[in-house]
C-alpha positions in Angstrom: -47.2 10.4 10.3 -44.1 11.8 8.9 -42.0 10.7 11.8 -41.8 7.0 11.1 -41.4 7.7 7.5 -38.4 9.7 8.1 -37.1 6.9 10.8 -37.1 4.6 8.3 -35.2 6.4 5.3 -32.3 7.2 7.7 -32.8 3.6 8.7 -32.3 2.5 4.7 -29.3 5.3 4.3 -27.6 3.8 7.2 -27.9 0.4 6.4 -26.3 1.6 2.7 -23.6 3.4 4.4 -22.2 0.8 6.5 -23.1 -2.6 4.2 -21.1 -0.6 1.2 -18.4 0.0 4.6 -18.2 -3.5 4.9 -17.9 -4.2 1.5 -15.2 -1.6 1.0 -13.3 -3.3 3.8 -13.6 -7.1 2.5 -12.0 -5.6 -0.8 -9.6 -3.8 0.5 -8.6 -7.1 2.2 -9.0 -9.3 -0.4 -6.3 -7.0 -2.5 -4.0 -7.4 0.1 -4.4 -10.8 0.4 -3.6 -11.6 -3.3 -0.8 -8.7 -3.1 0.4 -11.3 0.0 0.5 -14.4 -2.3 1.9 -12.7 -5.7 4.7 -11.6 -3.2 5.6 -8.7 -5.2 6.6 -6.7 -2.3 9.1 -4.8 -3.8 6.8 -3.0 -6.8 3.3 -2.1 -6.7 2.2 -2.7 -10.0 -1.5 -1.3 -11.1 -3.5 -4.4 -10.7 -3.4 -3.4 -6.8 -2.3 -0.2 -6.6 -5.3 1.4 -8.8 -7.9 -0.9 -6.5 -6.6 0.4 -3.3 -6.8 3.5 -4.1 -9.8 3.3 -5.3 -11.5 1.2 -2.3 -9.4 4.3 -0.1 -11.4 6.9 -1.4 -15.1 4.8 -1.1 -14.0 3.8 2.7 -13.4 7.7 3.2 -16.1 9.2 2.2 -18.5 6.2 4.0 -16.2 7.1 7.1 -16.9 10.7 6.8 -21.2 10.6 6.4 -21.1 7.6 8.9 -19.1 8.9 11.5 -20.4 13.3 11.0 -23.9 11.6 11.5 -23.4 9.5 14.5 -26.3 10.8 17.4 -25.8 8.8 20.0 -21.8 7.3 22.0 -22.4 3.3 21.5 -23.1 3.7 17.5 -18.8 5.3 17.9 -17.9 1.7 18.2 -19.6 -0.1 15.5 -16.9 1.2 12.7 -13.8 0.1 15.0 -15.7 -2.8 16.0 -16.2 -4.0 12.4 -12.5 -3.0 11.6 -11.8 -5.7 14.0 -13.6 -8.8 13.2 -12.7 -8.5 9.3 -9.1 -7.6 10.0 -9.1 -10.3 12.8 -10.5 -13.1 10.2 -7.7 -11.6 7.8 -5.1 -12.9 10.3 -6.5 -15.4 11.5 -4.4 -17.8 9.4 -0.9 -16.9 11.3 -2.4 -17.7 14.1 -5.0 -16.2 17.3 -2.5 -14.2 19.1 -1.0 -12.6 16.3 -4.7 -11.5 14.6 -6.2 -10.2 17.9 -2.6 -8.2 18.3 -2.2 -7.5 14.6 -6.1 -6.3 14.3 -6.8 -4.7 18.2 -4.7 -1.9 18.6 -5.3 -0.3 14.9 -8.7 -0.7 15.9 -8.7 0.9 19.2 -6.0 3.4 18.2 -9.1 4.6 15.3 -11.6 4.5 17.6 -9.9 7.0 19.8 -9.6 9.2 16.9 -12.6 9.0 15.3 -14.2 10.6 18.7 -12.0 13.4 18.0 -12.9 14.0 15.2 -16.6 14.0 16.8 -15.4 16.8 19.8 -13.7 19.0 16.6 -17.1 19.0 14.6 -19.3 19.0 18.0 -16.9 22.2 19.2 -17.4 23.5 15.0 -19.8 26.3 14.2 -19.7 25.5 10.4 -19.2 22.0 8.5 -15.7 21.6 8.2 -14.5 17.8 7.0 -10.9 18.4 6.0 -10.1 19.8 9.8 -13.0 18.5 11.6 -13.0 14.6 10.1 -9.1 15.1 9.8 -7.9 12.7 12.8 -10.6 9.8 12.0 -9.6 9.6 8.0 -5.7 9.6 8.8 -6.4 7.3 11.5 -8.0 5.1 9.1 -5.5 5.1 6.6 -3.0 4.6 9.0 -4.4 1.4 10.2 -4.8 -0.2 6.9 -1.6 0.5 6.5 -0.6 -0.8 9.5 -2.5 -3.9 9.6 -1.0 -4.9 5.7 2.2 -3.9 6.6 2.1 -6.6 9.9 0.7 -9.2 7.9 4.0 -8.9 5.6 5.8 -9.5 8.6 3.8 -12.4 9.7 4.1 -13.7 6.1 7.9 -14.0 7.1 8.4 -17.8 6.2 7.6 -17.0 2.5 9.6 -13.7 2.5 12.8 -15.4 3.8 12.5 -17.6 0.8 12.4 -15.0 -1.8 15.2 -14.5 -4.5 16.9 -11.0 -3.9 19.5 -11.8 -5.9 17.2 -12.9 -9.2 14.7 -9.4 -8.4 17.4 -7.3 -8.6 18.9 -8.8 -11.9 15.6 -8.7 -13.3 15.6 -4.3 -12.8 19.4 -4.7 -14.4 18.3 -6.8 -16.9 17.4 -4.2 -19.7 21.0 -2.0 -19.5 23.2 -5.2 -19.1 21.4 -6.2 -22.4 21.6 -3.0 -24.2 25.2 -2.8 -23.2 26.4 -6.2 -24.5 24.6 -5.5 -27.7 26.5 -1.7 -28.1 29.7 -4.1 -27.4 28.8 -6.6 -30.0 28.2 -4.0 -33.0 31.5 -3.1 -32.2 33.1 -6.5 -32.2 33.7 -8.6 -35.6 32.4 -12.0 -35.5 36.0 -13.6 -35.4 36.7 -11.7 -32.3 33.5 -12.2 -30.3 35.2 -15.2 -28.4 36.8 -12.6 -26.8 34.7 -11.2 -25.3 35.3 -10.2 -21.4 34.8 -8.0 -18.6 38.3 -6.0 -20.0 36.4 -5.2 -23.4 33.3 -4.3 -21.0 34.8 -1.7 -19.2 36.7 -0.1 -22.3 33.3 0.3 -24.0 30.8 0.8 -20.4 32.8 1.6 -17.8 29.4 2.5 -16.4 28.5 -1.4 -16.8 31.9 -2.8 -16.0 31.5 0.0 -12.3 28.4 -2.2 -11.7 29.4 -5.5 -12.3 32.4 -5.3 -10.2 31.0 -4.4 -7.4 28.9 -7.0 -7.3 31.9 -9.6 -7.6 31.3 -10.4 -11.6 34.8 -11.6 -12.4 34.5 -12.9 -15.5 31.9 -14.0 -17.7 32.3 -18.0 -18.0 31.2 -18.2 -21.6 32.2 -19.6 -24.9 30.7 -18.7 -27.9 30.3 -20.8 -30.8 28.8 -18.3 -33.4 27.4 -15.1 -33.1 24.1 -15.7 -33.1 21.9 -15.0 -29.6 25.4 -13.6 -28.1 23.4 -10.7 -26.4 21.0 -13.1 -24.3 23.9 -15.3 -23.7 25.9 -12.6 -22.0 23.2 -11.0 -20.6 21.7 -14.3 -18.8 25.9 -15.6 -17.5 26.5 -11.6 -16.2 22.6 -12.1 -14.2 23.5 -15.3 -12.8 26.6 -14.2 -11.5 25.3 -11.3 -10.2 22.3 -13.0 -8.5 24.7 -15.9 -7.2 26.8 -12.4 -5.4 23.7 -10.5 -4.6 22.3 -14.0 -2.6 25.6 -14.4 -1.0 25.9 -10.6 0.5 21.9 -11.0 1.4 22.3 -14.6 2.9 23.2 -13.1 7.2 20.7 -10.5 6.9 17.6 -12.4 5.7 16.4 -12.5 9.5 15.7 -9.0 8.9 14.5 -9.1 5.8 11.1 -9.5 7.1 10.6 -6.1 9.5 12.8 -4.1 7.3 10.3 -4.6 3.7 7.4 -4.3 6.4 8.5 -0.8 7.1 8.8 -0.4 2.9 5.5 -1.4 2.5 4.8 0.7 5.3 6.0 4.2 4.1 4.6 3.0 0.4 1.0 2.5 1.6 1.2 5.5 3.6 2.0 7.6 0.3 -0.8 5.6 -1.5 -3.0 6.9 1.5 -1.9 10.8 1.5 -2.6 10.8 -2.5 -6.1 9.3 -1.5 -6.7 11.8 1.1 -5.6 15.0 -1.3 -8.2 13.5 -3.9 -10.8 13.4 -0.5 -10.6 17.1 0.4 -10.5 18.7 -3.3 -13.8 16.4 -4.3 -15.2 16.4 -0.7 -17.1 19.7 -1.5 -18.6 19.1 -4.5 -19.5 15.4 -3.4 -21.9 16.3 -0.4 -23.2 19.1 -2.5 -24.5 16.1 -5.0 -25.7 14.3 -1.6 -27.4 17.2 -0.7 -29.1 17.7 -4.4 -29.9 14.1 -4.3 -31.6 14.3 -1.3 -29.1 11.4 0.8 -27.9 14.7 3.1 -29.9 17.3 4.9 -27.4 20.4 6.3 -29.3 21.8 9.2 -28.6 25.4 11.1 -28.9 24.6 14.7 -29.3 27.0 17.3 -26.9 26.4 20.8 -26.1 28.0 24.1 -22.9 28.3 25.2 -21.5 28.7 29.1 -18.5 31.2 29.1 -17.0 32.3 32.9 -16.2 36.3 33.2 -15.5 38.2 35.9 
């Protein structure tokens, strides 16, 4: 009587397992997507990277109980296999080659280590997940990566388009204004028409450094009064500077594309090893409250082993 009971809780614990999986996965998708279309490749700001992480951790430790519970070989397949389809309907907009490519090998490349991670805890004597679970979770992490990363490559139209010149002013933006404002304290209203890259570099030579070796030559300004003098200087040196930045960008934007794949690359990886370190300092006390709740049993199990002497 007890036996169909049972079947059916780890029938209702599975099902929770990989539905929140799936869940976790079409999140973690949908972030990127939006991360895709804000185009704000070059920061990360919290409204993803907070998320990710976030969605990281959930799809680690459902990785970890899914996969450490796994009885019998065809159940190995249904994470990769689910990878797949979700991450294959995530590409599927730059076209069918490119999302069976862009979503196969991450997924086979997983599968591969998620068995083992099953040999390390079927070869273990003791539960183990940050060695035995070690080569599934990085796998994992590495293919999220990898499959965001690809789909910044294939988003290469839009990244072709985007204004280097106008980002990097925008970083620039708050020391080229502080700069011209320390300059106009010390200039008298009479002499503000004056004002030039000479003055500049007596007063910043930091600033004046900067400017010229983006190409700012002068600052094509005239100034009718003193009032707004700062923005006024501030916005002529950025437009110059974007106009130069553009210019030494222009025969490279073919490779703009691969190169801030590989960026977003090394960042997501990063954003993965932090998720990972929160993973195996909570993982302890987490199945502990699995166990207390009842979700886990741990069971001692009794095996023979063959060993050859002579």
């Amino acid at each position: 009587m007890n036996t169909p009971e049972k079947g059916r809780s780890v029938l209702v614990k599975k099902t929770i397992l990989y539905g929140s999986f799936v869940a976790c996965l079409i999140f973690q998708f949908l972030i990127a997507e939006s991360f895709l279309q804000n185009q704000k490749y070059f920061s990360l700001s919290k409204n993803f990277s907070i998320p990710y992480l976030l969605i990281l951790l959930f799809l680690l430790f459902d990785t970890v109980l899914i996969s450490q519970t796994v009885k019998n070989k065809p159940e190995n397949v249904i994470m990769p296999l689910i990878f797949f389809v979700l991450s294959f309907l995530f590409f599927f907009k730059y076209g069918v080659l490119e999302a069976f490519l862009g979503s196969f090998l991450p997924s086979v490349y997983w599968f591969f280590q998620l068995l083992k991670s099953k040999s390390l805890t079927g070869n273990s004597l003791k539960i183990n997940l940050k060695y035995n679970a070690r080569p599934g979770l990085k796998a994992l992490l590495l293919s999220i990566s990898l499959v965001i990363s690809v789909a910044v490559m294939f988003n290469s139209k839009n990244i072709e388009s985007i204004d280097v010149g106008e980002w990097a002013t925008k970083i620039a933006e708050k020391p080229i204004q502080q700069a011209i404002k320390n300059e106009e304290e010390k200039t008298i209203p009479e002499d503000i028409k004056s004002l030039n890259l000479q003055s500049i570099q007596v007063s910043n030579p930091q600033l004046f450094s900067v400017l010229n070796s983006f190409g700012v030559s002068e600052i094509p300004i005239n100034f009718p009064s003193s009032e707004g003098i700062t923005n006024n200087v501030t916005d002529a040196i950025k437009k110059s500077m974007s106009e130069q930045i553009n210019k030494l960008v222009e025969p490279y934007r073919k490779y703009l594309a691969p190169t801030l794949a590989l960026l977003v690359f090394g960042t997501l990886q990063i954003y993965g090893s932090v998720a990972y370190l929160i993973f195996s300092i909570i993982s302890g006390p987490f199945l502990l409250l699995l166990k207390k709740l009842k979700f886990i049993n741990i069971q001692k199990v009794q095996t023979e082993k063959e060993v050859i002497k002579i």
